[in-house]
TORGUNU-862476 format. One record per residue (C-alpha): residue number from 0; residue in three letters; x, y, z. Coordinates in nm, 3 decimals, always signed. Layout:
residues N
NUM | ala | X | Y | Z
...
end
This chain:
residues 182
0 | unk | +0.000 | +0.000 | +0.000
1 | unk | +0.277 | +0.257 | +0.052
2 | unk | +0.420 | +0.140 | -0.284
3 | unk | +0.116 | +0.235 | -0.445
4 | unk | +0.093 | +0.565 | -0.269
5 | unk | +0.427 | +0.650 | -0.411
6 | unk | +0.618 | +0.673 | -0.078
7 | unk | +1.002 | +0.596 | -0.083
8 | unk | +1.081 | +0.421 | +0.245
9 | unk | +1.425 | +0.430 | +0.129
10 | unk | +1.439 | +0.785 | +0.088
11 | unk | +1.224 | +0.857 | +0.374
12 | unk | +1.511 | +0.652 | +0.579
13 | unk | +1.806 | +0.830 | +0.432
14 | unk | +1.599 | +1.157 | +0.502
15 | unk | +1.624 | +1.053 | +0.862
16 | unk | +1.974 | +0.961 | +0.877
17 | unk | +2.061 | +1.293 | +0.682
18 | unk | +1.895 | +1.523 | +0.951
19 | unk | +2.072 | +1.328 | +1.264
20 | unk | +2.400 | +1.395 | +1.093
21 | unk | +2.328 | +1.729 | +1.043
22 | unk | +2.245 | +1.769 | +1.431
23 | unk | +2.507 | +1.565 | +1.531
24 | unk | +2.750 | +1.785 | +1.389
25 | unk | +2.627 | +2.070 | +1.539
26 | unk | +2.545 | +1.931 | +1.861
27 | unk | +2.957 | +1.855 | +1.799
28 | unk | +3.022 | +2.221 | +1.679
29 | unk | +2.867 | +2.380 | +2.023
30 | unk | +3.024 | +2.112 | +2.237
31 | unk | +3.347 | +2.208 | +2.100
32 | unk | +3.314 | +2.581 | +2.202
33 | unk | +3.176 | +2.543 | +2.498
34 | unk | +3.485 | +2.306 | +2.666
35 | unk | +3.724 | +2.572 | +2.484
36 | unk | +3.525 | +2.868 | +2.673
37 | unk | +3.527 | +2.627 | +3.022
38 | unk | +3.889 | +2.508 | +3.006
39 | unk | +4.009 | +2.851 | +3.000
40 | unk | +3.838 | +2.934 | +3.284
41 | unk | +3.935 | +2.567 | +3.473
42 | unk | +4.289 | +2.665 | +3.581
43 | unk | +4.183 | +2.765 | +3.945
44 | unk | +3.935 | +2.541 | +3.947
45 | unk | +3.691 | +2.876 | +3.966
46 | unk | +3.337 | +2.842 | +3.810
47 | unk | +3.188 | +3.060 | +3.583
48 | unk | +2.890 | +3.271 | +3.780
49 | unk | +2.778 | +3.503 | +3.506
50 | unk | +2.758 | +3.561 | +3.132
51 | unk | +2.593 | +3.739 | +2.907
52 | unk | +2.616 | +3.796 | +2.503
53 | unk | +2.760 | +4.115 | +2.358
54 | unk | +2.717 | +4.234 | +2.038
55 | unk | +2.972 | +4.152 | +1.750
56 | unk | +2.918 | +3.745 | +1.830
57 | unk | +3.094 | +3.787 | +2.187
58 | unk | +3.091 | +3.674 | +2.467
59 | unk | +3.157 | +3.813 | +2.852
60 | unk | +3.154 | +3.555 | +3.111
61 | unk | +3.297 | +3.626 | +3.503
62 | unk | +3.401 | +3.370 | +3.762
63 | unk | +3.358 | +3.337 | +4.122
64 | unk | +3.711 | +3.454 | +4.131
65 | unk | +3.680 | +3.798 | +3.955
66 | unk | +3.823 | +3.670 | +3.586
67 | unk | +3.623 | +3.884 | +3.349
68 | unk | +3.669 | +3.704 | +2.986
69 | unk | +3.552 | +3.870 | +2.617
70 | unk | +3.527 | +3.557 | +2.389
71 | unk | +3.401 | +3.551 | +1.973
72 | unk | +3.176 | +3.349 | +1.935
73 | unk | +3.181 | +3.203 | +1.591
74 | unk | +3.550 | +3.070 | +1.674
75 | unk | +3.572 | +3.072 | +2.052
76 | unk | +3.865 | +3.284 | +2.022
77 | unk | +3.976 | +3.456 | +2.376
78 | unk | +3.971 | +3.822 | +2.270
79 | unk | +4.047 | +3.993 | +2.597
80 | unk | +4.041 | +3.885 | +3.022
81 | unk | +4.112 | +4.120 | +3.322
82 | unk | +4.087 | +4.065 | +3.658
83 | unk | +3.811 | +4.298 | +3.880
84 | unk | +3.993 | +4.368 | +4.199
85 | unk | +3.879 | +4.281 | +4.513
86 | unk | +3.852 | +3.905 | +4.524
87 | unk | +4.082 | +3.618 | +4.647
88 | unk | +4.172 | +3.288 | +4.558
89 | unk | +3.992 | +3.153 | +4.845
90 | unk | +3.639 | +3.327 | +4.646
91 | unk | +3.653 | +3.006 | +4.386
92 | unk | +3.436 | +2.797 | +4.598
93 | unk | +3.216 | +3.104 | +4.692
94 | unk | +2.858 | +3.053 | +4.739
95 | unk | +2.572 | +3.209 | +4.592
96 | unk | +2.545 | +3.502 | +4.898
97 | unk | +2.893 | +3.618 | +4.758
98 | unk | +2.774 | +3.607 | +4.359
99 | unk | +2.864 | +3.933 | +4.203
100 | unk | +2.673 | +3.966 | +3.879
101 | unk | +2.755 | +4.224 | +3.595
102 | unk | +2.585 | +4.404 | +3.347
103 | unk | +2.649 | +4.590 | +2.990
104 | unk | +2.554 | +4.874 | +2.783
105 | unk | +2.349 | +4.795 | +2.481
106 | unk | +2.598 | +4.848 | +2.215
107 | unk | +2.875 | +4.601 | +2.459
108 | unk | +3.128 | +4.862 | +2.489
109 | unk | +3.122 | +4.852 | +2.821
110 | unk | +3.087 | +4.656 | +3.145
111 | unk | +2.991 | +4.738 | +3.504
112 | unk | +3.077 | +4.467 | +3.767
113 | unk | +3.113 | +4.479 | +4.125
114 | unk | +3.293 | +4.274 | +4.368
115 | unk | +3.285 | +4.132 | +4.730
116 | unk | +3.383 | +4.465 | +4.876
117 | unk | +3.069 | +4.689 | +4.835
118 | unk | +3.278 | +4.818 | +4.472
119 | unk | +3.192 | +4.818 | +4.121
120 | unk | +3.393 | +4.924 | +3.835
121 | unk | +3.320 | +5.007 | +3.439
122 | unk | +3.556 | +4.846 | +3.167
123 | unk | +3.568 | +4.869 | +2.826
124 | unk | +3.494 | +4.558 | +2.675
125 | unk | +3.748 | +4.605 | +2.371
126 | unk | +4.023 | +4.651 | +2.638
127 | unk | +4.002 | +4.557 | +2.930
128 | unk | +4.091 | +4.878 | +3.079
129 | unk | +3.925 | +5.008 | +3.419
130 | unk | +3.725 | +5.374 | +3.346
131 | unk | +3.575 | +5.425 | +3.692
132 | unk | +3.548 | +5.290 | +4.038
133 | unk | +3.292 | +5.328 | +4.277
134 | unk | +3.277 | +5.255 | +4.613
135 | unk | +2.962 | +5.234 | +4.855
136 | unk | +2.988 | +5.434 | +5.213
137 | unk | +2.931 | +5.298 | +5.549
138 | unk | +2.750 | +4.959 | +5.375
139 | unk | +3.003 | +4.630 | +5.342
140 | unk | +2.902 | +4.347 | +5.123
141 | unk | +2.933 | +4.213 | +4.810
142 | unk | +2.775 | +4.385 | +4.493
143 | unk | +2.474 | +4.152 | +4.414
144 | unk | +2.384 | +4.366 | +4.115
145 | unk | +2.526 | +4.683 | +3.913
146 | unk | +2.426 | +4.842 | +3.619
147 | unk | +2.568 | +5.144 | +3.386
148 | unk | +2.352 | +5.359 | +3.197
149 | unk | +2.410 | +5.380 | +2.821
150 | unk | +2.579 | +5.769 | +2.809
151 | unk | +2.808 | +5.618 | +3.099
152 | unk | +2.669 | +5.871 | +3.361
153 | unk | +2.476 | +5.655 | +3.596
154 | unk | +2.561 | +5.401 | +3.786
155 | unk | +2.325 | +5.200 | +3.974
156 | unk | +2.433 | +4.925 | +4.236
157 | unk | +2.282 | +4.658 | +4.513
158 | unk | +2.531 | +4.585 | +4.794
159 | unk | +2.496 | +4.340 | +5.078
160 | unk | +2.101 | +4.270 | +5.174
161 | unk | +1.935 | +4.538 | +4.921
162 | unk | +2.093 | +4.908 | +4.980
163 | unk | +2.095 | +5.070 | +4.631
164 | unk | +2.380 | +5.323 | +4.492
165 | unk | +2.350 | +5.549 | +4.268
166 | unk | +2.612 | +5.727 | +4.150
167 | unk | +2.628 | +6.033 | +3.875
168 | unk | +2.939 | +6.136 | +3.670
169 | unk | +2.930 | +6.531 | +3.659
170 | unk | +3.170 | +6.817 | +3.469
171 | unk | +3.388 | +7.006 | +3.694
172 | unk | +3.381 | +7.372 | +3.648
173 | unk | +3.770 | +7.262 | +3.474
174 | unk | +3.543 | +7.026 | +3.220
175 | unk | +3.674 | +6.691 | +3.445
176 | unk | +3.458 | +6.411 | +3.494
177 | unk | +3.405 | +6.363 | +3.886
178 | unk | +3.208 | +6.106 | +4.041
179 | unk | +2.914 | +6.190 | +4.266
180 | unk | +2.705 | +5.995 | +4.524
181 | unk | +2.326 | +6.113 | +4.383
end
C-alpha cells in the first residue's frame, strides 16, 4: 500500500539519517566551544557565575574569582580577560550570597561589575581597561547587582542585603569628569 501511494521508504530513511547527521555535527560544533570557553576558565578550578552575550558574536563571562573574559563566538577565540579587583583565591568555591553579577551597555562597549567589597567598576569591553570605580559608604558586602547607563553617567548598584547606589558622573567647572554619590 505505501508502494502504491508513491512513498520511498528508502528515501524517507536516508531523510532521517541525513537530519541526525546534520544535528550531530552541530550538537559537535557547540560542544566544541563550549569546553574551549570552560577550560580557559578551569585553571583555578573557579566556576563561571555570570555571562551574558555582547554584540559583534561575543561573549563576557565572570568567575567566582573575579576573571572577566571577552570571547568571539563564531570561533571561541579569547579576545580579551582582566581581573576585577577585590577578590581572592579563596572566592573560587564562593557561594551564591557572595555572587557578584555584571551588566552591559546595549551596544557592549562597556561593562559594570562589582565585587565582594561593596565596589563596582566600568571596563571597556574592547580593552580591558578600568574607566571608573565606585565605592559604597558605610554599607560592606558584596555587589549583588550593578548596572551602567548607556551615556556612561549613571551608575546603579545593590550591595549586601538590598541598599541601592546610585552614583552620577558630573563636569567640573575645569570640564573633568568627577564622580558623585546622587
Amino acid at each position: 500500500a505505501a508502494a502504491a501511494a508513491g512513498y520511498d521508504t528508502a528515501k524517507a530513511a536516508r531523510g532521517k539519517v541525513t537530519i541526525a547527521t546534520e544535528r550531530t555535527t552541530a550538537a559537535a560544533a557547540v560542544d566544541a566551544v563550549v569546553q574551549q570557553l570552560l577550560l580557559v576558565h578551569d585553571e583555578g578550578g573557579c566556576v563561571v557565575d555570570c555571562m551574558k552575550f555582547l554584540t559583534g558574536d561575543r561573549l563576557a563571562t565572570k568567575t567566582t574569582e573575579g576573571l572577566m573574559a571577552i570571547y568571539h563566538m563564531p570561533v571561541g577565540g579569547l579576545l580579551t580577560t582582566w581581573k576585577v579587583p577585590g577578590y581572592s583565591s579563596s572566592t573560587c568555591s564562593a557561594s551564591y550570597s557572595s555572587r557578584c553579577c555584571f551588566s552591559h551597555t546595549q551596544d557592549g562597549q562597556y561593562i559594570c561589575v562589582g565585587n565582594q567589597n561593596a565596589t563596582a567598576f566600568v571596563y571597556d569591553t574592547t580593552t580591558g581597561c578600568q574607566l571608573a570605580k565606585v565605592e559604597a559608604i558605610r554599607v560592606q558586602g558584596t555587589v549583588k547587582a550593578c548596572g551602567v547607563s548607556e551615556d556612561c553617567r549613571h551608575l546603579v548598584m545593590a550591595v549586601g542585603s538590598g541598599y541601592i547606589f546610585r552614583f552620577e558622573y558630573r563636569l567640573t567647572a575645569a570640564g573633568e569628569a568627577q564622580p558623585t554619590r546622587a
